[in-house]
C-alpha positions as CSV (number, residue, x, y, z in Angstrom):
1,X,120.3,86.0,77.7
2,X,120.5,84.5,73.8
3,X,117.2,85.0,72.1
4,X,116.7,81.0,72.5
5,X,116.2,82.1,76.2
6,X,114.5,85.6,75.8
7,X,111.8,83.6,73.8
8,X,111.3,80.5,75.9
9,X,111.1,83.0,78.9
10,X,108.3,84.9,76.7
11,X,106.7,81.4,76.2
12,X,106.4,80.0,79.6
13,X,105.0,83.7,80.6
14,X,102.2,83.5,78.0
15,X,101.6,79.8,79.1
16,X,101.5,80.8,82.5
17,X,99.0,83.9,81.7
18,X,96.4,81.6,79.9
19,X,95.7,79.6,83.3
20,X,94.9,82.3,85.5
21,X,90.7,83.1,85.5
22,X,90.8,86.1,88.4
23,X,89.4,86.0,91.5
24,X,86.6,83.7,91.1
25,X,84.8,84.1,94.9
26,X,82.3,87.3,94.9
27,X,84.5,88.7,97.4
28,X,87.9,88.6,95.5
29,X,86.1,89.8,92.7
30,X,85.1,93.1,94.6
31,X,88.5,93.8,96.4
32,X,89.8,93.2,92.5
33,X,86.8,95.5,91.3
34,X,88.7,98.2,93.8
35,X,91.7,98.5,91.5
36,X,89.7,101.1,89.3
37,X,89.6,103.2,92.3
38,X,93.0,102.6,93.6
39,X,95.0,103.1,90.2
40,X,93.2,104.0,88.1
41,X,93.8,101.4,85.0
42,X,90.5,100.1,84.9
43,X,88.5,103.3,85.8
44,X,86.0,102.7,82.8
45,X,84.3,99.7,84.7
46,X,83.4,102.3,87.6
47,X,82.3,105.1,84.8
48,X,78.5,105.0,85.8
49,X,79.9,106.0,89.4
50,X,82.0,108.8,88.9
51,X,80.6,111.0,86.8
52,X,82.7,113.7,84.7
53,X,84.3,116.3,86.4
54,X,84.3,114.2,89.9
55,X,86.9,115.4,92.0
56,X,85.8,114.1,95.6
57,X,88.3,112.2,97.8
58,X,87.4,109.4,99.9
59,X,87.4,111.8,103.4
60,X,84.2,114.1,101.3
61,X,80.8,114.5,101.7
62,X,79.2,113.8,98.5
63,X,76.0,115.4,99.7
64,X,77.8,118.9,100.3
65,X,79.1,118.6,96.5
66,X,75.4,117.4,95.2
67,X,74.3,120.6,97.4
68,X,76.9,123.1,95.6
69,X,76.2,121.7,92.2
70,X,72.5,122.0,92.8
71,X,72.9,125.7,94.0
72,X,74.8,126.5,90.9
73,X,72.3,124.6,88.7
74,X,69.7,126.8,90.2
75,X,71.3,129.9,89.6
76,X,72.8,130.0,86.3
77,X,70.2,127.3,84.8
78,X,72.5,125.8,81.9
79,X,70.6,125.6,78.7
80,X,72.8,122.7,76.8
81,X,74.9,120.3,77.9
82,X,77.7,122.4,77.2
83,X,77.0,125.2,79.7
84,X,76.4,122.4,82.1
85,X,79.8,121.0,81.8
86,X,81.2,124.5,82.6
87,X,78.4,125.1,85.6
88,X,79.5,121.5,86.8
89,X,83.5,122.3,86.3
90,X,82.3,125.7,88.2
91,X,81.3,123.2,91.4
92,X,84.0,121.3,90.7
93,X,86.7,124.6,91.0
94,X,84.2,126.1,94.6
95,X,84.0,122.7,96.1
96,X,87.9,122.4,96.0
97,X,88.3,126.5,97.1
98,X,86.5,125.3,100.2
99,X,88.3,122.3,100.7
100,X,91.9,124.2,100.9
101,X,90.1,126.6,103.1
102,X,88.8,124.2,105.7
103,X,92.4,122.8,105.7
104,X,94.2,126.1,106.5
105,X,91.1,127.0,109.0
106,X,92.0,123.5,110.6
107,X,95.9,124.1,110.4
108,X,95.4,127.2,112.3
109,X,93.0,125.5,114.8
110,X,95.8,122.9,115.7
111,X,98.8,125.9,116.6
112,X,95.9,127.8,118.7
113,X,95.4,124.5,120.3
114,X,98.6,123.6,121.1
115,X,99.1,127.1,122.5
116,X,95.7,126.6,124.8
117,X,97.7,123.2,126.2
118,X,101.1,124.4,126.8
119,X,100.0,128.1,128.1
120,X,96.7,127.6,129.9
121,X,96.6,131.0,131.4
122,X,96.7,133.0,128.5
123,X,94.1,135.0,127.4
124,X,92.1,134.5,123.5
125,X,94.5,137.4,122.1
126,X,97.7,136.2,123.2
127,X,96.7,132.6,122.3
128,X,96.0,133.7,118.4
129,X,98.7,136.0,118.1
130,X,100.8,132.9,119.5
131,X,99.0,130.4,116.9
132,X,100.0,133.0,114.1
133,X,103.4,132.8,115.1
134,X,103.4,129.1,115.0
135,X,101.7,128.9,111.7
136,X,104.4,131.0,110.4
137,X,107.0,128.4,111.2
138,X,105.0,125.9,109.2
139,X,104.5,128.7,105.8
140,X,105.5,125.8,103.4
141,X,102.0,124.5,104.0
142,X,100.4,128.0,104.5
143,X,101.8,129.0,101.0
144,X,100.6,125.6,100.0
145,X,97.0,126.3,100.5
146,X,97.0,130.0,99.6
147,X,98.1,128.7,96.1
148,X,95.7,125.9,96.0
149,X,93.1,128.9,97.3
150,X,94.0,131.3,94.8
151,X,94.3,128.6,91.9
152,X,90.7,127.4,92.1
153,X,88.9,131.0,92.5
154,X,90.8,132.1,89.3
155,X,89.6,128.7,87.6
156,X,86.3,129.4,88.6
157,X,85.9,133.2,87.5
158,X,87.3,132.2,84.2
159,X,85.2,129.2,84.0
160,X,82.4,131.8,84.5
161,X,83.4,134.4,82.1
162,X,83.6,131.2,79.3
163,X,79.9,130.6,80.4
164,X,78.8,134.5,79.9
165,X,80.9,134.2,76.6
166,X,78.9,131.5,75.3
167,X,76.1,132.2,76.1
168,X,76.4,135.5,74.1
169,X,78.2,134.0,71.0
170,X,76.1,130.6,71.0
171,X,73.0,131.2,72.2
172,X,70.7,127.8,72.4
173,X,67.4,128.8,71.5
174,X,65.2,127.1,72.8
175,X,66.8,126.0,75.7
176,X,67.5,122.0,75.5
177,X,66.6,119.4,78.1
178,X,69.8,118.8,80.5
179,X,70.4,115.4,82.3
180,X,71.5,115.8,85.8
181,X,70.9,112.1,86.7
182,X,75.1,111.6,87.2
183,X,74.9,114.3,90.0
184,X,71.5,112.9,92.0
185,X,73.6,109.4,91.8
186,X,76.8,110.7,93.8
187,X,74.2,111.1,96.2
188,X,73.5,107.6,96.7
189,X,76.2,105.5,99.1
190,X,78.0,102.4,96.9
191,X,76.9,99.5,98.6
192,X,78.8,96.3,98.0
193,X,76.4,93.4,96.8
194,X,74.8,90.8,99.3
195,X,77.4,88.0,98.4
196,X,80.2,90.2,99.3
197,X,78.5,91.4,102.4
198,X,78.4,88.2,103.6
199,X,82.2,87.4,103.4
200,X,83.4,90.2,104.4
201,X,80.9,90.3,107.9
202,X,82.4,86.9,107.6
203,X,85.8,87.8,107.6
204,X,84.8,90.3,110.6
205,X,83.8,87.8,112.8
206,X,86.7,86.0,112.3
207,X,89.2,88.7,113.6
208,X,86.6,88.8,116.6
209,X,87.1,85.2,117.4
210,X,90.9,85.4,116.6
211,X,92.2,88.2,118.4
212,X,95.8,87.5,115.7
213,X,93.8,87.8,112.8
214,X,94.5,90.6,110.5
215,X,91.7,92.5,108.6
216,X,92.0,93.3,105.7
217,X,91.7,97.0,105.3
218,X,88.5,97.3,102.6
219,X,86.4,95.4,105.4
220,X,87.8,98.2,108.0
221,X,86.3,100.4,105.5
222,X,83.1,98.9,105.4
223,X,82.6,98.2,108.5
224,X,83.5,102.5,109.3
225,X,81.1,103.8,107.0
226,X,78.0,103.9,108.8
227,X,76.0,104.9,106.4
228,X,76.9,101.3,104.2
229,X,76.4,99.5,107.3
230,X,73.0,101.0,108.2
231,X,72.1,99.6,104.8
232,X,73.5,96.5,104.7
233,X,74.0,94.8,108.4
234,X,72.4,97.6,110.8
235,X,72.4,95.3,113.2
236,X,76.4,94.5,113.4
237,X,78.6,94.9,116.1
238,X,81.5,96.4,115.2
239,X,82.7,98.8,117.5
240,X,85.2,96.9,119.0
241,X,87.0,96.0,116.0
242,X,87.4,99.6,115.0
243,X,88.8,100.4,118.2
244,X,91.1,97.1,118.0
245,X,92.7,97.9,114.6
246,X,92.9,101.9,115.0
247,X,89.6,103.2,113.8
248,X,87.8,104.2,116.5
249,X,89.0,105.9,119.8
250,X,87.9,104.3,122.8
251,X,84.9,106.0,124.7
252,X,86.1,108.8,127.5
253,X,85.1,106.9,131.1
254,X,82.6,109.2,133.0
């Protein structure tokens, strides 16, 4: 293109930019509130959320993590905010130990049970030493884990060391007050407000009443996390929509 065309192309995209306001309906403004959380470009909008150091993944329990941090917060008892940082990066480095081992515990689980189906008649040893020798076939992910494993425990013994060594070289005396109010927040489920609620049940019902309709997968997500829908429509059928779009197995017949 001449630079008559580069600029009139440049022009018409500026033009074009000025008319568009966003999503102006409360729900388009939450699915485009998600971005922060999907991308990460706009993560300082969801700052008060995710506190520093916050490493949990949708599939985690944010009460376990509160529970670890609060363990560690009882036993080492930071006394400025810097030795809080490390105790929190301490969780941070545990939390994700135990996460790669509950992995590899449920790796193994799925050879041994695979064994159990094929080989019925087998007895508990055969069926481990049998799981072993599948697992080995799959040692990309074994080794996988093992260095995620071994990765955070050494994170978390230096982080410790650092604490003892501060402590010693920069002792804070007296002790200063420490807010913890990030970490009794994670606690707390984030609860879409009622305006968005209402579209999305809306939304729901729609893909009740037209079996065609698709649903769009941040009201799948709503409408799975009990815990949100307790809060915000206890009363909500919504079982057979999960089961319809994949998100619920259908009950065993007796």
């Amino acid at each position: 293109m001449t630079e008559e065309q580069k600029t009139r192309r440049a022009d018409l995209a500026r033009e074009n930019g000025r008319k568009s306001r966003g999503p102006v309906s409360p729900l388009g403004r939450y699915a485009s509130s998600m971005n922060a959380i999907a991308t990460g470009k706009h993560v300082k909008v969801h700052k008060e959320i995710f506190p520093e150091c916050d490493i949990l993944f949708s599939t985690d329990e944010r009460e376990s993590f509160v529970r670890l941090q609060q363990k560690h917060l009882k036993q080492y008892k930071p006394h400025s905010d810097c030795e809080h940082a490390l105790v929190r990066q301490m969780t941070c480095e545990l939390f994700q130990f135990q996460r790669a081992s509950d992995a590899e515990t449920l790796a193994l689980q799925r050879n041994l049970d695979s064994v159990l189906r094929e080989h019925p008649e087998v007895n508990m040893a055969e069926q481990l030493l049998q799981g072993f020798h599948r697992a080995a076939t799959e040692d990309k992910t074994h080794r996988f884990l093992e260095r995620k494993k071994k990765g955070h425990l050494n994170a978390y013994n230096s982080l410790q060391r650092n604490l003892i060594q501060l402590r010693k070289n920069f002792p804070m005396q007296p002790p200063e007050p420490i807010d913890i109010s990030a970490d009794s927040k994670m606690i707390e489920p984030l609860v879409p407000c009622p305006e968005v609620v209402e579209e999305m049940l809306g939304l729901a019902d729609q893909a009740k009443n037209e079996p065609e309709f698709q649903l769009p997968t941040y009201v799948l997500n709503m409408l799975e996390n009990e815990e949100v829908m307790a809060i915000v429509a206890p009363d909500y059928e919504c079982d057979e929509l999960l089961v319809r779009f994949g998100r619920k197995k259908l009950p065993i017949a007796a």
